[in-house]
Backbone atoms as SQL, in Angstrom:
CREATE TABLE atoms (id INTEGER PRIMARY KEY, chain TEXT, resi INTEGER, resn TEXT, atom TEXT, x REAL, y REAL, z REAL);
INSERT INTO atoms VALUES
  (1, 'A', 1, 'UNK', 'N', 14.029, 8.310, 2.165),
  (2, 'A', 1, 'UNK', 'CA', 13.669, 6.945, 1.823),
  (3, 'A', 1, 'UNK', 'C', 13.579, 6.124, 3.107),
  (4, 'A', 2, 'UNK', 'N', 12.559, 5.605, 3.081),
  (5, 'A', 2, 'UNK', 'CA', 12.268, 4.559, 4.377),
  (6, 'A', 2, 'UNK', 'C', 12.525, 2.985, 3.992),
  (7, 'A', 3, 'UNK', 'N', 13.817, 2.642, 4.560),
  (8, 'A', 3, 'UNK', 'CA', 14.204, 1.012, 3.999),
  (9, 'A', 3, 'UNK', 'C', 13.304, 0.375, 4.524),
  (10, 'A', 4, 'UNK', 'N', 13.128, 0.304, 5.815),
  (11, 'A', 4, 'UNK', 'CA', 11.787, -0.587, 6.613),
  (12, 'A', 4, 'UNK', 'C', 10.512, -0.386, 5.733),
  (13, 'A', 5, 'UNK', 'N', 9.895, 0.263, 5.206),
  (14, 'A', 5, 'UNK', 'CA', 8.550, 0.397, 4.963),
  (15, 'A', 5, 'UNK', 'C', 8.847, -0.182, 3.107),
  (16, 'A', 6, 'UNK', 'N', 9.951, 0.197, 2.762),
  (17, 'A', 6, 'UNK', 'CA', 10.233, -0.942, 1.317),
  (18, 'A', 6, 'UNK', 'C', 10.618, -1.871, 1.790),
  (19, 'A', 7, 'UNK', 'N', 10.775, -2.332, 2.668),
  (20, 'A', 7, 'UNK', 'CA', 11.492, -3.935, 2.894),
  (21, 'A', 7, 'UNK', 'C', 10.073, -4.364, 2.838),
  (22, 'A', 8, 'UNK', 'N', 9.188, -3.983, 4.109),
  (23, 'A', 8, 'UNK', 'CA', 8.021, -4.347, 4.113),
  (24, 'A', 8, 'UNK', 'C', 7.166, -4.837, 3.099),
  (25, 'A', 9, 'UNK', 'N', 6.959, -4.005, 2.275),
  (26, 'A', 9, 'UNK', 'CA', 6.099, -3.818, 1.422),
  (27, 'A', 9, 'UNK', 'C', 6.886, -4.548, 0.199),
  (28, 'A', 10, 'UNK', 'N', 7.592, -4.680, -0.316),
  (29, 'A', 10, 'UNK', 'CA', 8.314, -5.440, -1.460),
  (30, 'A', 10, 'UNK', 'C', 8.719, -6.911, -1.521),
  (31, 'A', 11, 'UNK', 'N', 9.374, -6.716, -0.478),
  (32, 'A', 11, 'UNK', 'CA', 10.013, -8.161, 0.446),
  (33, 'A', 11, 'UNK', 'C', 9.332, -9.016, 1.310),
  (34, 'A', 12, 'UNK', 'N', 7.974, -8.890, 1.269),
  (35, 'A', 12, 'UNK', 'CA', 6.719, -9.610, 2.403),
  (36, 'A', 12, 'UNK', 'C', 7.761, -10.559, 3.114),
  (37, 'A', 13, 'UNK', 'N', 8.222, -11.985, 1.830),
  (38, 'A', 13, 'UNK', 'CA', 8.073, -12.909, 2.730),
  (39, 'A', 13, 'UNK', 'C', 10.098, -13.347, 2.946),
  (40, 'A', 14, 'UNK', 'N', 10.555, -11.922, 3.181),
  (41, 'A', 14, 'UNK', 'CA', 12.059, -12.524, 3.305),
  (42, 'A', 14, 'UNK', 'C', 12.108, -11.439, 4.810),
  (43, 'A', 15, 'UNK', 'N', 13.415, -12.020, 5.464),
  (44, 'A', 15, 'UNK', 'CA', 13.452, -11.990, 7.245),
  (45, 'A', 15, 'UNK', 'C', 14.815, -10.941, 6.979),
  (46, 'A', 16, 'UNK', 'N', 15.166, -9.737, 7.909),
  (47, 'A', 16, 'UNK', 'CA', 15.853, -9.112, 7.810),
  (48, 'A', 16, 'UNK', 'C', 16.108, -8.203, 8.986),
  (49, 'A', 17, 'UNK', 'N', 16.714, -7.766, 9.829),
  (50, 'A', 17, 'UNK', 'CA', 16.851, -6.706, 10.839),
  (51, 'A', 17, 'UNK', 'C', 17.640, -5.684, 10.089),
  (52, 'A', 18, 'UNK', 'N', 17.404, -4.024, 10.965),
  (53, 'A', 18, 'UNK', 'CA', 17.552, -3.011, 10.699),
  (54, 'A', 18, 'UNK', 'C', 18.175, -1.952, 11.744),
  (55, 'A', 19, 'UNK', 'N', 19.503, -2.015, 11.421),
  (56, 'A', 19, 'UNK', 'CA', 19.760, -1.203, 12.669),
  (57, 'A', 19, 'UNK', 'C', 19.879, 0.649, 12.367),
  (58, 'A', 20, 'UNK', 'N', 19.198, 1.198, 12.631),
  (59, 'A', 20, 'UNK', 'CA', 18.987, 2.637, 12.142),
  (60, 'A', 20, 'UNK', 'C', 18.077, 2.893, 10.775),
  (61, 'A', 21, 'UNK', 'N', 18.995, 3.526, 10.386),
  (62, 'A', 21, 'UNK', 'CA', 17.231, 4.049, 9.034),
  (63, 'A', 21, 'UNK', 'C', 18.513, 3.450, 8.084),
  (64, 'A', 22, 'UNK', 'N', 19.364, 3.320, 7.564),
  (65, 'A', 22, 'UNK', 'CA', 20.751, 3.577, 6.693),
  (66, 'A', 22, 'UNK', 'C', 20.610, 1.924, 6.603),
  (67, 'A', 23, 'UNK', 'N', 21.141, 2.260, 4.767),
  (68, 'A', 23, 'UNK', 'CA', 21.763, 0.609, 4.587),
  (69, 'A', 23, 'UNK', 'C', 22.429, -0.033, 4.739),
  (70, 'A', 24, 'UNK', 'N', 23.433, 0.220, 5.556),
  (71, 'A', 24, 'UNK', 'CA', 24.530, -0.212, 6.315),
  (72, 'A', 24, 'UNK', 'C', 24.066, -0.715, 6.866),
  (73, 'A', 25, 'UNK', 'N', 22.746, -0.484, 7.930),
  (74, 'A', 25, 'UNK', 'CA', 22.184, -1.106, 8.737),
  (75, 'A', 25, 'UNK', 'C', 21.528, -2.019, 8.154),
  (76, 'A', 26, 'UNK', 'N', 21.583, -2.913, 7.134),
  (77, 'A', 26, 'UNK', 'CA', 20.654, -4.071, 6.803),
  (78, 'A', 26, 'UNK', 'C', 21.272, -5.188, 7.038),
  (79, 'A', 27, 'UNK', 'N', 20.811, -5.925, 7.743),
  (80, 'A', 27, 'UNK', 'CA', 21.237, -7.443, 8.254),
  (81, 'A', 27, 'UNK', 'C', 19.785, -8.158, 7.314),
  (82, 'A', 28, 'UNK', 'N', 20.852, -9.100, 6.146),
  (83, 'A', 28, 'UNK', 'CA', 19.649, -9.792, 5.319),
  (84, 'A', 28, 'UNK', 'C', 19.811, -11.106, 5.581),
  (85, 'A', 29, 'UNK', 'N', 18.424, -11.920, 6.299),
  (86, 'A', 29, 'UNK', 'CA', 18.789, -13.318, 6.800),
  (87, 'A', 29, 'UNK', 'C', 18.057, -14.273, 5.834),
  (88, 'A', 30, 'UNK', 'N', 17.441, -13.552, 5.119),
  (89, 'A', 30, 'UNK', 'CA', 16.558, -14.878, 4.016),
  (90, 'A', 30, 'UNK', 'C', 17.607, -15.303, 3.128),
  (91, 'A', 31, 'UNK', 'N', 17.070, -16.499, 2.436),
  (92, 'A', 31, 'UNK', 'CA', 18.032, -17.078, 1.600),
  (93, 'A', 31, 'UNK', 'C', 18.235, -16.648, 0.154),
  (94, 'A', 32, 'UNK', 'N', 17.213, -15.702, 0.214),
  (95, 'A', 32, 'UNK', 'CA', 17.030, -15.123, -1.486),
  (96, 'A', 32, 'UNK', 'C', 18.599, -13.569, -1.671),
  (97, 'A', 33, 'UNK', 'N', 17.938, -12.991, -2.692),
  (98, 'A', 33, 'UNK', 'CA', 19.341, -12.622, -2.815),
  (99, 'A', 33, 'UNK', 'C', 19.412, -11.099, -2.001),
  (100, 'A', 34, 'UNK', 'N', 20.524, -10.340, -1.105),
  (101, 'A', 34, 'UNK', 'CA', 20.229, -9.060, -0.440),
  (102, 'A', 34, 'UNK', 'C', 19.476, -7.805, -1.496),
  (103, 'A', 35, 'UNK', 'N', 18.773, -7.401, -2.134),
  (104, 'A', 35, 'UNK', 'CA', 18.546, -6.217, -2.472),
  (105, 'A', 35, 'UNK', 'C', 19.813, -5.122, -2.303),
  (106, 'A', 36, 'UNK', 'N', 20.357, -4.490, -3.367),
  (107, 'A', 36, 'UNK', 'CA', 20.887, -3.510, -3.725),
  (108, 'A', 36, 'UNK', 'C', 20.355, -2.113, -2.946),
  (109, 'A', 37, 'UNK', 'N', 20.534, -1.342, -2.600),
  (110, 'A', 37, 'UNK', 'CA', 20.662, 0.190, -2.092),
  (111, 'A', 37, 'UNK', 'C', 19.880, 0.432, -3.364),
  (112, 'A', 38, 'UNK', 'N', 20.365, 0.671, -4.649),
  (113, 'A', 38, 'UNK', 'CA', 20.040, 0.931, -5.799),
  (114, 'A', 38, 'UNK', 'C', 18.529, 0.186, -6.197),
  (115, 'A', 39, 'UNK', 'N', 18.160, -0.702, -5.664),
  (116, 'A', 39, 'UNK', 'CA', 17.060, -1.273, -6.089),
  (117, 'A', 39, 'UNK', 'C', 15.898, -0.922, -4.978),
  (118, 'A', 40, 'UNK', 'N', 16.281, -0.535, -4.066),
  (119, 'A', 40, 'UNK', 'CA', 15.616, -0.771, -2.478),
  (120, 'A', 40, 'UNK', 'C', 15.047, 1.492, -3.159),
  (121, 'A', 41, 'UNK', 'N', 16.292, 1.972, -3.497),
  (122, 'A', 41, 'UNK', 'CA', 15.480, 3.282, -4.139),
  (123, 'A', 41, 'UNK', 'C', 14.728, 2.870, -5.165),
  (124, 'A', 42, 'UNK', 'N', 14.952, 2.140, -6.283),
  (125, 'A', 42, 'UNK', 'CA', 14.126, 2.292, -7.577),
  (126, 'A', 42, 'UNK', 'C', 12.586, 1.669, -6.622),
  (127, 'A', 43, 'UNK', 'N', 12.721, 1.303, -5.740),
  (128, 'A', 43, 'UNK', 'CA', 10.957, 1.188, -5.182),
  (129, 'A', 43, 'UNK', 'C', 10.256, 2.239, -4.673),
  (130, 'A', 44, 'UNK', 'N', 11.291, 3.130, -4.081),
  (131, 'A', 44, 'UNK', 'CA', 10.478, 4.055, -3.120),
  (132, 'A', 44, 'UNK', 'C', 9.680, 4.797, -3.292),
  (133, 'A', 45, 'UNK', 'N', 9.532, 5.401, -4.789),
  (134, 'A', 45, 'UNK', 'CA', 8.611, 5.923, -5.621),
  (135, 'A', 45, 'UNK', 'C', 7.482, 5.530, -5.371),
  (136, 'A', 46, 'UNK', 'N', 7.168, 3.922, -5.791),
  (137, 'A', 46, 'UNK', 'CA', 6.190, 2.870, -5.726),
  (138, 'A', 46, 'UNK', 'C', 5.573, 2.934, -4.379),
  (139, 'A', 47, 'UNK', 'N', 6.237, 2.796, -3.315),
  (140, 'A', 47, 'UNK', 'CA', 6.079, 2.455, -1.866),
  (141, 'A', 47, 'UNK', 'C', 5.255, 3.565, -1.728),
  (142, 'A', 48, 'UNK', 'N', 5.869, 5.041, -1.957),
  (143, 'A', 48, 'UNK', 'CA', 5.397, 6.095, -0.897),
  (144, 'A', 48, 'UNK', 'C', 4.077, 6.752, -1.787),
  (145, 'A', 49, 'UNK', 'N', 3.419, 6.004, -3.077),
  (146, 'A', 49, 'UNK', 'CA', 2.361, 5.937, -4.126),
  (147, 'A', 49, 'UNK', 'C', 1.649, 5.128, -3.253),
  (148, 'A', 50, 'UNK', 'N', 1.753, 4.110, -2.893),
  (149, 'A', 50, 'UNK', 'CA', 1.315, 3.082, -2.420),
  (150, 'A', 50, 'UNK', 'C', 0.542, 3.209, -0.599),
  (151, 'A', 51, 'UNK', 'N', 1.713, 3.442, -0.298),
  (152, 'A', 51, 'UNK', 'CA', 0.992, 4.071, 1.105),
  (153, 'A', 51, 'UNK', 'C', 0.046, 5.374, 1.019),
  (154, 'A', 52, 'UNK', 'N', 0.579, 6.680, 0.203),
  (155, 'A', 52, 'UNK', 'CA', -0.937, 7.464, -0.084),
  (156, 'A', 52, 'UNK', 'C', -2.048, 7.117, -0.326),
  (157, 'A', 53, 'UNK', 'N', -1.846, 6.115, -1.664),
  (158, 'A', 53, 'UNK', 'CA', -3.102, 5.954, -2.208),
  (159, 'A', 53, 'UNK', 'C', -4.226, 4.930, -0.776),
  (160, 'A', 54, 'UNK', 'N', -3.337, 4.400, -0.075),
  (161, 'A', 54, 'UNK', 'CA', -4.242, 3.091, 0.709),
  (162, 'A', 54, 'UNK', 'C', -4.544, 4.416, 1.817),
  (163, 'A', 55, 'UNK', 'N', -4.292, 5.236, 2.046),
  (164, 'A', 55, 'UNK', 'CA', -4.609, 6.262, 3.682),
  (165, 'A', 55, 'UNK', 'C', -5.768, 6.876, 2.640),
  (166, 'A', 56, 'UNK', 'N', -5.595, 7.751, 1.426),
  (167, 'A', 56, 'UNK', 'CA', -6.859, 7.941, 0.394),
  (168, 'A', 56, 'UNK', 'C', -8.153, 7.069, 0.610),
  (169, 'A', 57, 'UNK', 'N', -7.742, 5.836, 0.466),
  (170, 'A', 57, 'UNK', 'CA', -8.907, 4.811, 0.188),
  (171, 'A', 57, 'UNK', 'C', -9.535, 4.737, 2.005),
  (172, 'A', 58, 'UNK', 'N', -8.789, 4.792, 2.874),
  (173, 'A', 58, 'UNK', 'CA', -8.973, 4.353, 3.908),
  (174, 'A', 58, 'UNK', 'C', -10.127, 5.725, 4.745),
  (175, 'A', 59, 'UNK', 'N', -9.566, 6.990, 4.294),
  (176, 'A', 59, 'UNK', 'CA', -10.322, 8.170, 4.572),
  (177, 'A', 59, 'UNK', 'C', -11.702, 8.084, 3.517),
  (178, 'A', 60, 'UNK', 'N', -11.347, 7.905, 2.483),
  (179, 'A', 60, 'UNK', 'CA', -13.156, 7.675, 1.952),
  (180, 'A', 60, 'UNK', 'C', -14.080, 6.457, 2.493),
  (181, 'A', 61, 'UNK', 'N', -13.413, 5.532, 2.352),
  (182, 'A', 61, 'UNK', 'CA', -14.460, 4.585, 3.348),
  (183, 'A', 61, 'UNK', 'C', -14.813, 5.332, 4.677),
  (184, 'A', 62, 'UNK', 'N', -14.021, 5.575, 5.157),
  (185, 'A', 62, 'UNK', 'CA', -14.641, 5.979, 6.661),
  (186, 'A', 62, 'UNK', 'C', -15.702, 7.458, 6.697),
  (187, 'A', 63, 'UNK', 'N', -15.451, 7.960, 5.302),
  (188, 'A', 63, 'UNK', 'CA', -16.201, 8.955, 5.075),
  (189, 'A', 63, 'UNK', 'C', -17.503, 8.838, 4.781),
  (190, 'A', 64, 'UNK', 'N', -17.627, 7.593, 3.972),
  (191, 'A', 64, 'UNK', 'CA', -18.480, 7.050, 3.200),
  (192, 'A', 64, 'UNK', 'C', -19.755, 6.518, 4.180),
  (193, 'A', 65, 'UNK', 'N', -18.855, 6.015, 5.122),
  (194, 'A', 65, 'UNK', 'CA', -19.670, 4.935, 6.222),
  (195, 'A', 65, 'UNK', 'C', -20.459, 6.090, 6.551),
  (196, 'A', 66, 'UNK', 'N', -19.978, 7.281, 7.166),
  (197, 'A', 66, 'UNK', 'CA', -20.653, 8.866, 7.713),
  (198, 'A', 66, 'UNK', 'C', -21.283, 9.523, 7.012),
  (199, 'A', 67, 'UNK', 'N', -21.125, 9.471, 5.848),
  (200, 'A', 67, 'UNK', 'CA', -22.607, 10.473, 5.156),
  (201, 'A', 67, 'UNK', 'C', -22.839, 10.197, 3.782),
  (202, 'A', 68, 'UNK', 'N', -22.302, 9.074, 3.211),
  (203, 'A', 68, 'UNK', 'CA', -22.892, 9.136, 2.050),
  (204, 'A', 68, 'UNK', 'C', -23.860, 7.413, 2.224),
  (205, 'A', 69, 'UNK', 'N', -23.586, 6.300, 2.649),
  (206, 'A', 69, 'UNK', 'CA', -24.466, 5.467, 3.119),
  (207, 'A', 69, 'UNK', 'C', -25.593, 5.449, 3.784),
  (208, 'A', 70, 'UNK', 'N', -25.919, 6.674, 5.174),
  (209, 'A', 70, 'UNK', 'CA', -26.774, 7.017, 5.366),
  (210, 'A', 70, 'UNK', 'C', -27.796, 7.485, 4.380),
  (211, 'A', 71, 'UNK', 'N', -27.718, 8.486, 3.243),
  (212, 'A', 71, 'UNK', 'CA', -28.396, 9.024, 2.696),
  (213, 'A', 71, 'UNK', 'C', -28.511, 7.760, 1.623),
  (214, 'A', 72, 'UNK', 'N', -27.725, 6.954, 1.242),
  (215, 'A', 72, 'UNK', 'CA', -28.090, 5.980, 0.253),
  (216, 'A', 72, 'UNK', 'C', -29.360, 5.175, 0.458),
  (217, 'A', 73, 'UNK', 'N', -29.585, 4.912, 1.814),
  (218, 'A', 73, 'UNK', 'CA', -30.574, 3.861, 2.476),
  (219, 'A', 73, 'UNK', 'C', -31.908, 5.246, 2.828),
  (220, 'A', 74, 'UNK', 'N', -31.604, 6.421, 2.831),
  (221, 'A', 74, 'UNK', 'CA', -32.322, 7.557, 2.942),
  (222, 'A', 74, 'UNK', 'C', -33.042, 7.298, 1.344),
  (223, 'A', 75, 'UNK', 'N', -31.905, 7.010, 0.175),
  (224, 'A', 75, 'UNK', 'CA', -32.523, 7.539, -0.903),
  (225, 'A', 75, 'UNK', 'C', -33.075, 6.169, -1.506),
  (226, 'A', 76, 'UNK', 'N', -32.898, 5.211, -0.788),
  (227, 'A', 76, 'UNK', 'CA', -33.365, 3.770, -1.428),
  (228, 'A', 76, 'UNK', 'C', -34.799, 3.971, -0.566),
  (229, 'A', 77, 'UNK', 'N', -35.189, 4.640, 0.625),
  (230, 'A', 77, 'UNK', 'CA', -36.647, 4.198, 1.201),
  (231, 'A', 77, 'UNK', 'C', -37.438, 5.401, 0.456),
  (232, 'A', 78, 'UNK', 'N', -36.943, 6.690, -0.778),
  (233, 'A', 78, 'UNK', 'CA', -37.463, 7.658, -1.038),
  (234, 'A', 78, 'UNK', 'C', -37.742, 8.717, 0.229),
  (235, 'A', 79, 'UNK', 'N', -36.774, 8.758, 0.941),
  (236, 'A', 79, 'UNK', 'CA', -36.703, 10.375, 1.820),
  (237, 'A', 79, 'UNK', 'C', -36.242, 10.843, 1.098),
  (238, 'A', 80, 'UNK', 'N', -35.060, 10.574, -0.157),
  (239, 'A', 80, 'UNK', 'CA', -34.114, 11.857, -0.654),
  (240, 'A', 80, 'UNK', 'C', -34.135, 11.558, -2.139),
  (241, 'A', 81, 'UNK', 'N', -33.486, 12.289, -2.841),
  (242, 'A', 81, 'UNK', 'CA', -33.094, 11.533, -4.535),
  (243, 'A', 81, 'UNK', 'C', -31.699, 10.871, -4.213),
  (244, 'A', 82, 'UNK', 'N', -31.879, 10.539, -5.481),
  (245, 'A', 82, 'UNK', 'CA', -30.681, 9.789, -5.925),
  (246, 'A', 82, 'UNK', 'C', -29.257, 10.778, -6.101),
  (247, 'A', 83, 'UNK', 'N', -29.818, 12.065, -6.535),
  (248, 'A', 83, 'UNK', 'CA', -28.515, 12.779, -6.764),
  (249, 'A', 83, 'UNK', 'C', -28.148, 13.376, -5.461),
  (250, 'A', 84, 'UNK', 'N', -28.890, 13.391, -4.556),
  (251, 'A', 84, 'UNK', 'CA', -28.525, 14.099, -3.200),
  (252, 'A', 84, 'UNK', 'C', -27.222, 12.866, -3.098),
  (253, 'A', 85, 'UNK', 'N', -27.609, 11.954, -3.118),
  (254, 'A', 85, 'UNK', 'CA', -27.001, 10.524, -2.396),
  (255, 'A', 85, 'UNK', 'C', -25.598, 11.002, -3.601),
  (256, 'A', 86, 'UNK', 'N', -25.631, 10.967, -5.125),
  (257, 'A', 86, 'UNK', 'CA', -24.126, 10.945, -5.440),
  (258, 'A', 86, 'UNK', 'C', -23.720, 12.157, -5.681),
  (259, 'A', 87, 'UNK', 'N', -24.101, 13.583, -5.162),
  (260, 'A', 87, 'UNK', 'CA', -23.569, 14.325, -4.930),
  (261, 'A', 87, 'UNK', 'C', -22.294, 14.674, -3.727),
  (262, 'A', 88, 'UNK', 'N', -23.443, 13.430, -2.698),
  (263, 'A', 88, 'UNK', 'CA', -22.431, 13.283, -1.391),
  (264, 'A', 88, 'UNK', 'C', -21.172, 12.829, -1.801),
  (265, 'A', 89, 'UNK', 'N', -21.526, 11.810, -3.004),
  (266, 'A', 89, 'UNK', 'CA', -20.293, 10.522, -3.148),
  (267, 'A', 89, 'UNK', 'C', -19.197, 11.573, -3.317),
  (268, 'A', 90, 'UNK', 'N', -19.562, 12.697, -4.334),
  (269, 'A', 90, 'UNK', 'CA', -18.682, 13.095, -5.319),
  (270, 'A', 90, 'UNK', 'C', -18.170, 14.439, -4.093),
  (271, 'A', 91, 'UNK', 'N', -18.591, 14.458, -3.118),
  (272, 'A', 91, 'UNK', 'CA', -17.810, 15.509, -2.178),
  (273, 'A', 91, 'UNK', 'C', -17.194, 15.027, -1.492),
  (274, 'A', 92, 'UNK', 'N', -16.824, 13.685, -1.633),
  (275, 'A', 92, 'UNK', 'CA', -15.912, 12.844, -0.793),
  (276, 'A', 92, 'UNK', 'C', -14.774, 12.673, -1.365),
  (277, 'A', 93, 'UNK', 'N', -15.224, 12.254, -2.689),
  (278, 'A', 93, 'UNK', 'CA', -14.308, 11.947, -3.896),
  (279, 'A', 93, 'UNK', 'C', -13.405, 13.323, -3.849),
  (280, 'A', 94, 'UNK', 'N', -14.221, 14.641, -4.033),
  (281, 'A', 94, 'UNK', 'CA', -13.086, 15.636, -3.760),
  (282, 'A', 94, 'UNK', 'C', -12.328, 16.106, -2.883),
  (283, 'A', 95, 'UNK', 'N', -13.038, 15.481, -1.685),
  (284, 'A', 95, 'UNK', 'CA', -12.197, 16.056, -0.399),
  (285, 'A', 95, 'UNK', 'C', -11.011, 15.320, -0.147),
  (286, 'A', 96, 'UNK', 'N', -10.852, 14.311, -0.926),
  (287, 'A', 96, 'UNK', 'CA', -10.220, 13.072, -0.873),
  (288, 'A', 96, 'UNK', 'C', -9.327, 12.121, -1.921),
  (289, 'A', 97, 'UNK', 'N', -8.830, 13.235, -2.737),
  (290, 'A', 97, 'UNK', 'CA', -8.195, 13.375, -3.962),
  (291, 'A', 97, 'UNK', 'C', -7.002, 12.052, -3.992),
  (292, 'A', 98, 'UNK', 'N', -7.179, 11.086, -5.075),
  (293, 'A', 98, 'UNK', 'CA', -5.712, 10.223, -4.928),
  (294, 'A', 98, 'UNK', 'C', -4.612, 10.735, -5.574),
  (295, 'A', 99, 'UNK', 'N', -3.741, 10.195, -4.953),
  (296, 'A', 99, 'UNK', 'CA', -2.148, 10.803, -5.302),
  (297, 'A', 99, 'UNK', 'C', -1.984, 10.608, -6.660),
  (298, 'A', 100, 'UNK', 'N', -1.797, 11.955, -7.326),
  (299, 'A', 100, 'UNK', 'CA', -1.340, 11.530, -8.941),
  (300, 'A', 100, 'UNK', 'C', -0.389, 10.180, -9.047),
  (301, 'A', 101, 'UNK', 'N', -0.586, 9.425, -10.233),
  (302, 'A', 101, 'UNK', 'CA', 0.248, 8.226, -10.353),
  (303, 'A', 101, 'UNK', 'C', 1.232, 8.435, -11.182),
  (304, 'A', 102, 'UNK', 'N', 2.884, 7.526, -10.208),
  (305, 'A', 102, 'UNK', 'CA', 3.987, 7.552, -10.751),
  (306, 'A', 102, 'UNK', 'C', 3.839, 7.757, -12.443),
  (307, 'A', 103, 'UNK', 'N', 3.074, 7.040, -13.605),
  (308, 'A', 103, 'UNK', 'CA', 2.972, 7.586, -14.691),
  (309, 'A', 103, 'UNK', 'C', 2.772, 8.813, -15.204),
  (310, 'A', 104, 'UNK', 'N', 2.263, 9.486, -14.207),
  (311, 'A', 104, 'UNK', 'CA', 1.783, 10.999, -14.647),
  (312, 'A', 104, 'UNK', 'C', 2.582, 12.169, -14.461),
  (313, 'A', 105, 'UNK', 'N', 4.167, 11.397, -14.027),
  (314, 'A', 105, 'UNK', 'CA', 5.217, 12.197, -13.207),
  (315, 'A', 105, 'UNK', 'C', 5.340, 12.862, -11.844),
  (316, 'A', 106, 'UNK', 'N', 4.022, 12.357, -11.096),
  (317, 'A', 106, 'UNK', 'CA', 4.734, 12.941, -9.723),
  (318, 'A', 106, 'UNK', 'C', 5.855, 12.479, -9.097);
């Protein structure tokens, strides 16, 4: 469990230092209330869903920009079809699988 990357991500707008990875190490300076050990896990599930899925999204765009946009503007002037163009989509889509979601039991 990474406390920094749930503090981050849960806690945007409260102020806190961290000395080591351990909750011992939490110095909580906002005025709201410290987060529990126990609550700071019931996120981590969420968090480490959360960071996959955005590196997922972040590798298909950049994939997208490389070969499936080209051929889109390929298949909008009629050099190519249309299915060349979402065949690409859909080999991105597989190369690039999102993280099953916490509902589905991973």
């Amino acid at each position: 469990m990474d406390i920094a990357q749930i503090l981050s991500g849960k806690y945007p707008d409260s102020e806190w230092t961290l000395a080591g990875h351990s909750y011992s190490g939490l110095t909580w300076l906002s005025d709201t209330p410290r987060p529990t050990l126990e609550e700071l896990q019931g996120h981590w599930a969420q968090v480490q869903f959360d960071t996959e899925y955005e590196a997922v999204e972040r590798a298909r765009q950049a994939e997208y920009q490389k070969t499936t946009d080209p051929l889109f503007f390929s298949y909008q002037r009629g050099d190519n079809t249309e299915q060349e163009w979402l065949d690409a989509v859909q080999a991105v889509k597989d190369a690039n699988p999102y993280p099953q979601s916490i509902d589905e039991g991973s």
